[in-house]
N, C-alpha and C positions, 0 to 999 in steps of 0.2 A: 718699430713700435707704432703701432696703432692709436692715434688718441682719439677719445671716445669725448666731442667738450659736453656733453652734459654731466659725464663723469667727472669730468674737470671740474667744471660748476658746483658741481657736489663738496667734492673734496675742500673747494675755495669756502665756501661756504662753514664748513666745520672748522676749520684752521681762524677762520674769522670769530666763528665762536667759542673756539679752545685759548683761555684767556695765556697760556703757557704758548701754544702755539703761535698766534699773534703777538705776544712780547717776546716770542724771539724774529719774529720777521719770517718767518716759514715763508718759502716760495714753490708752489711746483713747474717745474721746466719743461718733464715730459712725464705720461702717466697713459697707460694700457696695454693690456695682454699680461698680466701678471711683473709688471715691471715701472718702478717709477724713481725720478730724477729732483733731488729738491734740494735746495741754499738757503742758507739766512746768513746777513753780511757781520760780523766778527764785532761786537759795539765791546771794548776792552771795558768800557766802567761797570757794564753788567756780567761779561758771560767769561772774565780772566780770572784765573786761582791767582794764589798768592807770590807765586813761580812766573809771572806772566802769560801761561797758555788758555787756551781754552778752557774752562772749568768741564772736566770730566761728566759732570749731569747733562751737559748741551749736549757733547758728543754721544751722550746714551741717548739725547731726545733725538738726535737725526736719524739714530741706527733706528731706534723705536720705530719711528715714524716712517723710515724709506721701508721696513719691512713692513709694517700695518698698511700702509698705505698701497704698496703693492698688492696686499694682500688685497684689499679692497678692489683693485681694479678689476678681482676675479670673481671676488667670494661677494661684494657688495657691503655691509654692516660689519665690523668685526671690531675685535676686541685683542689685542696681546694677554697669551694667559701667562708666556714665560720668553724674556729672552737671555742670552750668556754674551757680554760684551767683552773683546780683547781688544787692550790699549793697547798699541802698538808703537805708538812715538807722539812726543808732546805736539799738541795740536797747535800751531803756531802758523796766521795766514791772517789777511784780509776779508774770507769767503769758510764755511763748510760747505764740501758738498757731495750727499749720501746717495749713491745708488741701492736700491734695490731688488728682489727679484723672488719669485717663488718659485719656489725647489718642486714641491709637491703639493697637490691639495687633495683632500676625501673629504666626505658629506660632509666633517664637520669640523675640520680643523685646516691649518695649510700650516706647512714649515717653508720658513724662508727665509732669505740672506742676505746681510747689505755688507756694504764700502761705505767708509766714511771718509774724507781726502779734505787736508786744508791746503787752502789754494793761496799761495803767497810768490808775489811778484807774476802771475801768469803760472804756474806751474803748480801742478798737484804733487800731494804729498800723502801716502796712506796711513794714517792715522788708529784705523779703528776697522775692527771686523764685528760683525753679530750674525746670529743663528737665533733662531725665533719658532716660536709655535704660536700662532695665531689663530682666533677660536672664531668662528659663523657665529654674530648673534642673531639667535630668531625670534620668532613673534615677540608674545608676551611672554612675559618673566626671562628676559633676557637670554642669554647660552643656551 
């Protein structure tokens, strides 16, 4: 993986102003070539259900975001127009942390796929899978 840090920059930048994405602590670790790597550290009094695990919105915000974000490091501006999340075991860790990656892209759309993994004691756990379609926004009036 290639990183691009002005793309980096970029990215940091928007996460600082996604008031969701800075209240969960968004981090990216690695980002380019259609593929990116990101955590936010596990704060139990905001982001646990009533069961103790990760609240299920967080694990959709990582998948969201490792796939858009990916998407980004291809397409440049984008938008999720749809994704499909499977829970696949209670998210229970110290750490999320969502890989990404893009499957395909045409002039105006990319599909792509993330992992989601809670990291508890040193050790990942797969948690979450997603499939996405991610839309190019262009100029003006958006899409």
């Amino acid at each position: 993986m290639s990183e691009n840090p002005r793309l980096l920059e970029r990215l940091e930048a928007v996460i600082r102003a996604t008031p969701f994405a800075a209240l969960m602590g968004a981090r990216v670790n690695a980002l380019g070539d259609g593929v990116v790597e990101l955590e936010v550290d596990v704060k139990p009094e905001v982001m646990h259900q009533h069961h103790g695990f990760v609240h299920g919105a967080v694990v959709g915000f990582m998948a969201d975001s490792a796939c858009a974000w990916a998407a980004a490091s291809v397409a440049g501006d984008v938008v999720t127009s749809e994704y499909k999340l499977n829970l696949l075991a209670p998210a229970v860790g110290e750490r999320l942390l969502a890989r990404g990656r893009v499957l395909k892209a045409s002039s105006r759309s990319l599909a792509t796929f993330a992992e989601v993994f809670a990291i508890r004691n040193g050790e990942e756990k797969l948690v979450a899978v997603a499939l996405a379609s991610v839309a190019k926004v262009g100029g003006e009036g958006g899409r």
